[in-house]
C-alpha positions, 0 to 999 in steps of 0.5 A: 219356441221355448225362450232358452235351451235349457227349457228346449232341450238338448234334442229339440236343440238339435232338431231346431239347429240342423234344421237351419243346415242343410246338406250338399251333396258330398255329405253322404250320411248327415245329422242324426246318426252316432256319425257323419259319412261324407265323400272323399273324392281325392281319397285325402282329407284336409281337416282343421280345428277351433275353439272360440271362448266367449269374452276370449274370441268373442263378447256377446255385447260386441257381435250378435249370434250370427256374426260370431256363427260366421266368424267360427266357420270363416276362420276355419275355412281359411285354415282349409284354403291356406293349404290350397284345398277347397273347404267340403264341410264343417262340424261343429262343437257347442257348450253353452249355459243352460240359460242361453237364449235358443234365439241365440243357438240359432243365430249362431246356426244361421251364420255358420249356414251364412258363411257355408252356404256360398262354398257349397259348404255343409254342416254335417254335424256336431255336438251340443253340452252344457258349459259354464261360458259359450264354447264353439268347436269347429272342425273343417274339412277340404278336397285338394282336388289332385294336388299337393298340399301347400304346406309352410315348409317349402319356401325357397330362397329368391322366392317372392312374398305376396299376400291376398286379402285384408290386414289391420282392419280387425285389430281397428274393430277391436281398437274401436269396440274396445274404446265403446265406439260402433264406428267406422262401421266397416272396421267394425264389422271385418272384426265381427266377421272376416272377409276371407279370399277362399278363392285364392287358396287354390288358386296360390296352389295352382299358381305354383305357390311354394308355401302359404298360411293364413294371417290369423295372428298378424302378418309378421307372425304368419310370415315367421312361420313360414321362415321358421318351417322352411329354414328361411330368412324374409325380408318385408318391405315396409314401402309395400304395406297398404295401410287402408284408408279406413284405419288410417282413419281409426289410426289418427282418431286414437292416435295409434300407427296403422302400420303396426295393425297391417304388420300384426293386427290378426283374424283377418284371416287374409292369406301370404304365401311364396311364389318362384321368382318371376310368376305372374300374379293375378293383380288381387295378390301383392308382392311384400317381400322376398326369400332372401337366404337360408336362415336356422331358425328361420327369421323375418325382417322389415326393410333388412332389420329385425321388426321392432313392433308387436309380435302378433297374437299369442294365445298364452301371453298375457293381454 
């Protein structure tokens, strides 16, 4: 195997990857051809793109090749699951140096197959091109199986809140990688790769959930799409934050507040979504808060007030 891709070469590149990918079986027409022909059985589509950047999403001396592999489709698949379809496949975009290792191409396959492989999730197809910094483009698509999407936009006043998964333990591997430490390993490694609930998605969806988004930019960012898309004012309620005992670990290692992780860390890709007042959630999920009136534009408050603390990511602002 040639030490780079440069000396591999574009087509044996290809030949090297799709054959760490294989294929399930709604993928009709695989890699190798201009195109890729998957099955469609609800006649809809859901379909989802991302870009991650290298030194912008990612760094190579923080995650190896495989967890940044994972963390591209994870955060793609929770893109499909929050409108409550479940995930069929992915392609899957690559720019890279010419001097990239080809251990690196492939350890990034193997986590793309690592993070498909249990959702019966295949890659169907891609394209590879030289690029100056790593670039990984990733599209999902997903099945509603009969049901209607759950969008943003249908939260209702008297609503409950609920949210299913993890928050702040990504911003705490980040805090940590970004003071040059490696532990506590578990904060670590849900930065490297989030730990989605992609059961929950459809699940929210057949539990009547009203609207539902993904937490990828920090919990009251999300929560404030939701507001604004449906017109509503949600109130948090702080006495239901979890901090975690692994960041309040963290927390009180760097002298930082932990609540503020939970409230605006991003990428843990957990899910929050608004259920009719008086549906019974399975226990995983975690009332946080109410729809409490109709609001143009739509707000957020934490414990009646307007939140005081950071905002959430935003690919634009200054860091």
């Amino acid at each position: 195997m040639a030490d780079n891709i440069a000396d591999l070469g574009e087509f044996g590149l290809i030949e090297a990857v799709t054959a760490r990918l294989p294929q399930g079986p709604g993928v009709l027409l695989g890699p190798g051809d201009d195109a890729a022909v998957l099955a469609a059985p609800d006649g809809r589509v859901v379909v989802t793109t991302d870009l991650l950047i290298e030194d912008r999403h990612f760094r190579r001396a923080w995650s190896e090749a495989v967890d940044v592999g994972h963390k591209a489709a994870a955060q793609n698949l929770a893109d499909v699951v929050a409108m409550g379809a479940r995930p069929t496949a992915l392609t899957v975009g690559l720019g890279a140096p010419a001097d990239l290792p080809t251990a690196w191409a492939l350890g990034l396959a193997d986590g793309l197959r690592g993070e498909c492989e249990p959702l019966d999730v295949s890659v169907a197809g891609g394209d590879m091109v030289a690029s100056d910094v790593i670039v990984v483009a990733v599209t999902a698509l997903g099945d509603l199986q009969g049901r209607a999407p759950v969008t943003r936009a249908g939260a209702r006043v008297g609503d409950l809140v609920a949210v299913c998964g993890r928050l702040g333990w990504s911003e705490a591997g980040f805090r940590v990688l970004s003071r040059g430490f490696r532990t506590p390993r578990a904060v670590v490694e849900a930065h490297r790769r989030p730990q989605v609930p992609y059961d929950a998605g459809p699940e929210a969806a057949m539990l009547g959930a009203t609207a539902m988004c993904d937490v990828s930019d920090g919990l009251v960012a999300d929560v404030g799409h939701i507001a604004s898309a449906s017109g509503m004012l949600i109130d948090l309620d702080p006495d239901a934050v979890v901090v975690d005992e692994p960041l309040q670990q963290v927390a009180s290692a760097l002298g930082a507040d932990p609540v503020e992780w939970v409230l605006t860390g991003g990428e843990d890709h957990a899910l929050v979504a608004t259920f009719p007042a008086g549906t019974e959630l399975p226990q995983r999920w975690r009332v946080i808060g109410t729809v409490t009136q109709a609001s143009a534009p739509g707000r957020v408050h934490v414990g009646g007030e307007a939140y005081g603390g950071g905002s959430g990511h935003d690919h634009f602002r200054p860091h």
